[in-house]
C-alpha positions, 0 to 999 in steps of 0.5 A, spaced: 602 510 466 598 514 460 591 516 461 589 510 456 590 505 460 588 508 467 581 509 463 581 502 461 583 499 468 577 503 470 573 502 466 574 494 467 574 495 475 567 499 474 565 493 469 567 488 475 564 491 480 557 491 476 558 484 475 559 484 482 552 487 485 548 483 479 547 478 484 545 483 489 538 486 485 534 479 486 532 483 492 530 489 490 523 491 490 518 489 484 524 483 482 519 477 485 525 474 490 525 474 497 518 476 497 514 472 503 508 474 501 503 480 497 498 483 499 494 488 495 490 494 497 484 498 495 483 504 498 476 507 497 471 512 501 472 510 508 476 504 508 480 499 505 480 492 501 485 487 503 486 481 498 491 476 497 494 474 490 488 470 489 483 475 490 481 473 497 479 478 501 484 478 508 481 481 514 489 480 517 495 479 514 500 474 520 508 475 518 514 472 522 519 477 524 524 478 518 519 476 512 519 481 507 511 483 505 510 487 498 504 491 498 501 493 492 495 498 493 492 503 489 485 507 489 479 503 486 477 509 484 482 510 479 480 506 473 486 505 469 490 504 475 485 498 477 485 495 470 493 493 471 491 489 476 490 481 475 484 479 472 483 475 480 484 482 484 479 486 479 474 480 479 474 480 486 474 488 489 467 489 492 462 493 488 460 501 490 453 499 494 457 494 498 462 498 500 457 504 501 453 498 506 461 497 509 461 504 512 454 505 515 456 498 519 462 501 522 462 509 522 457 512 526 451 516 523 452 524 521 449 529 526 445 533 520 445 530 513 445 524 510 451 518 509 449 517 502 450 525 500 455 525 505 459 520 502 458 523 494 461 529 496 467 526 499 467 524 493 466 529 489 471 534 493 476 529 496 477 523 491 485 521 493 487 517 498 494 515 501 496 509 505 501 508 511 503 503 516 504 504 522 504 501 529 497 500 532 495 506 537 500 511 534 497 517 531 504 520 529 509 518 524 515 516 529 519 510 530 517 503 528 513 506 522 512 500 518 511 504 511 511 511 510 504 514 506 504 513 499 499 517 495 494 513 491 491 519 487 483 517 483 488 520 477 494 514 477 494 509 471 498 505 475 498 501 482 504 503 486 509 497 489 512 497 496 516 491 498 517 492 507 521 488 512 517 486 518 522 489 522 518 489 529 513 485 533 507 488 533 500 489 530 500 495 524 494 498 522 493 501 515 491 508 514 489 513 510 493 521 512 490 525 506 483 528 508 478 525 504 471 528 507 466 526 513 468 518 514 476 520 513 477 518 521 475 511 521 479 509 515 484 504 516 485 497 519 487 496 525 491 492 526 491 489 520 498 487 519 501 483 524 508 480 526 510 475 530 
């Protein structure tokens, strides 16, 4: 057989086999099928905001075991990365004195200085954040992590997409893994995340 032929049986085995995983791409992250829900995902200095893709915020998001869950999250300090989500998630993302009064109702006074300086510092030295969902309870990145931490840096110019299968019963709790000054310990959502 010359090396022509072999080449163009290659070439149209090849071309059978794309054809072929074509149908299989519709569940790809970011591909808009077999999706059972998305949530967005602020972070900011201390916490999170949680929102539908209405713009209500969520408390807590209920799976079933097996639904497939995209997060799409971002820093609400990053300007440019906020301005590329719907027009519905921007309007509703609480203001800077909202979210400021959200941290002195759960995160407990410094000993010495003030919140507010406390806060303008982290700011200042510490504006990245990341996000991570695991377990409830668990401190470590071990076996049932629900997703791995991504960055959300203030610099991004755009949000960054995740699509997760709710593999495991249980409750999950939003995290930030990346030091950002005195409220860092008390930002996540426990529990935020429950499958059924």
């Amino acid at each position: 057989m010359s090396s022509r032929v072999q080449r163009r049986e290659l070439l149209t085995a090849l071309g059978a086999g794309i054809a072929g995983l074509s149908g299989c791409v519709g569940n790809l992250p970011g591909s808009g099928d077999g999706v059972d829900r998305t949530i967005y995902v602020g972070g900011y200095h201390w916490g999170f905001v949680m929102l539908d893709t209405s713009g209500e915020e969520q408390e807590r998001v209920n799976l079933q075991r097996g639904d497939v869950l995209r997060v799409i999250a971002f820093n609400i300090g990053a300007n440019q990365a906020v301005q590329a989500l719907p027009t519905s998630i921007r309007d509703a993302l609480p203001d800077h004195e909202t979210l400021e009064e959200r941290n002195e109702e759960r995160i407990p006074p410094p000993s010495s200085g003030g919140f507010h300086e406390l806060l303008e510092e982290a700011n200042e030295q510490y504006p990245d954040h990341s996000l991570a969902i695991m377990p409830s309870g668990q401190v470590h990145m071990g076996g049932g992590m629900m997703m791995h931490p991504i960055a959300l840096p203030r610099s991004a110019t755009k949000p960054v997409f995740r699509q997760l299968s709710a593999a495991r019963r249980g409750d999950y709790t939003l995290s930030c893994l990346t030091y950002c000054g005195y409220g860092h310990a008390y930002m996540e959502i426990d529990g935020g995340i429950v499958v059924t």
